[in-house]
VEXDREN-2710 file (C-alpha; in Angstrom, 1 decimal):
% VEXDREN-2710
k/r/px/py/pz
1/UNK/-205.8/-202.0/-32.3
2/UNK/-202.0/-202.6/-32.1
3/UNK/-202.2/-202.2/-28.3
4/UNK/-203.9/-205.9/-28.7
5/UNK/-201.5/-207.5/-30.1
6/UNK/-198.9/-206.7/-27.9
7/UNK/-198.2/-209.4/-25.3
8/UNK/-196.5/-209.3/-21.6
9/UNK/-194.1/-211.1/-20.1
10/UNK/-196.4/-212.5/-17.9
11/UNK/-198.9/-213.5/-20.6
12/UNK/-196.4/-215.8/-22.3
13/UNK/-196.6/-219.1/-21.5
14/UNK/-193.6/-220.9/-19.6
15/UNK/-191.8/-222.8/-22.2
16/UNK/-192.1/-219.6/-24.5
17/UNK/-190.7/-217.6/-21.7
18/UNK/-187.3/-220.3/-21.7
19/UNK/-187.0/-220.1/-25.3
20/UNK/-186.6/-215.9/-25.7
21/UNK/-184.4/-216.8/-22.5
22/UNK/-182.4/-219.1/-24.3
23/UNK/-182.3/-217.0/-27.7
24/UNK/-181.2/-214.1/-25.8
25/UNK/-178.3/-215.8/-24.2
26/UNK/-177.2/-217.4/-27.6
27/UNK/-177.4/-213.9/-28.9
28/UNK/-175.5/-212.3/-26.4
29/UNK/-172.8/-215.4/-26.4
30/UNK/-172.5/-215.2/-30.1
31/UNK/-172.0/-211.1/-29.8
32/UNK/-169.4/-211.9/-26.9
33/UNK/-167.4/-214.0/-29.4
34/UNK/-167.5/-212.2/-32.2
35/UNK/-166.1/-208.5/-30.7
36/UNK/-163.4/-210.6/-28.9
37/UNK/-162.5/-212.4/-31.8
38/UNK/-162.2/-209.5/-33.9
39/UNK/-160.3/-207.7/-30.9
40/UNK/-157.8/-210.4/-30.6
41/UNK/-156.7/-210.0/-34.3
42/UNK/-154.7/-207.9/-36.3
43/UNK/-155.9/-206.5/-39.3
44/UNK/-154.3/-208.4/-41.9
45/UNK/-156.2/-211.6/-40.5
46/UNK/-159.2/-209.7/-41.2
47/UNK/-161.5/-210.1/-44.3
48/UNK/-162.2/-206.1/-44.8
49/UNK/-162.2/-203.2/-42.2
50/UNK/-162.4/-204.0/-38.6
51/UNK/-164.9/-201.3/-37.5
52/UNK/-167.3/-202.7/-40.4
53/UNK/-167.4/-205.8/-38.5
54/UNK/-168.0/-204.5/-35.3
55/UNK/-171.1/-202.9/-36.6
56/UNK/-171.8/-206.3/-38.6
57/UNK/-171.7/-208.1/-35.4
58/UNK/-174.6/-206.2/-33.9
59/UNK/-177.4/-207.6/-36.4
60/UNK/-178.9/-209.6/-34.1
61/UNK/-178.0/-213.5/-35.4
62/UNK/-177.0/-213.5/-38.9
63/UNK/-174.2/-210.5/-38.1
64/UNK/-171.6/-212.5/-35.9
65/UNK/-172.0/-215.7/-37.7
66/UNK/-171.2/-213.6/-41.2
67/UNK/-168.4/-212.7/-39.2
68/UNK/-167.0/-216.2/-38.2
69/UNK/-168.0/-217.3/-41.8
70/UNK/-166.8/-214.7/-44.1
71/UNK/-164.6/-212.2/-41.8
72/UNK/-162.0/-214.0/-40.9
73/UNK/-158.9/-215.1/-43.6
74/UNK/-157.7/-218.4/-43.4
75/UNK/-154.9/-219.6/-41.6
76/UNK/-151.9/-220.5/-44.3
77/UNK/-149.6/-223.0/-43.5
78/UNK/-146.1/-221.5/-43.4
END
């Protein structure tokens, strides 16, 4: 009974197809940005360990914008 539930590529519809497209991309762009962003800094600019945010960043949406929301410290003015 699962097997019927399951749907192909070619069974979705056009627009459907554009928007997983789409999704994927974002995902992929947001992923991108995250690991260089966390790359690029040292650790003291860093809200916790940078390996935890490595594997943060993976969770498919939600992980690299918890990263641009709550891993990185604020810039103080000197």
């Amino acid at each position: 009974m699962a097997s019927s539930l399951r749907h192909r590529w070619s069974d979705l519809r056009p627009l459907t197809r554009v928007l997983v497209v789409a999704g994927a991309v974002v995902q992929f762009g947001l992923l991108g940005a995250a690991q260089a962003d966390i790359r690029r800094r040292s650790p003291d600019q860093l809200n916790g360990p940078r390996w935890l945010w490595v594997v943060v960043s993976f969770i498919n949406f939600v992980g690299p914008i918890a990263y641009f929301v709550f891993g990185r410290r604020k810039a103080t003015s000197a």
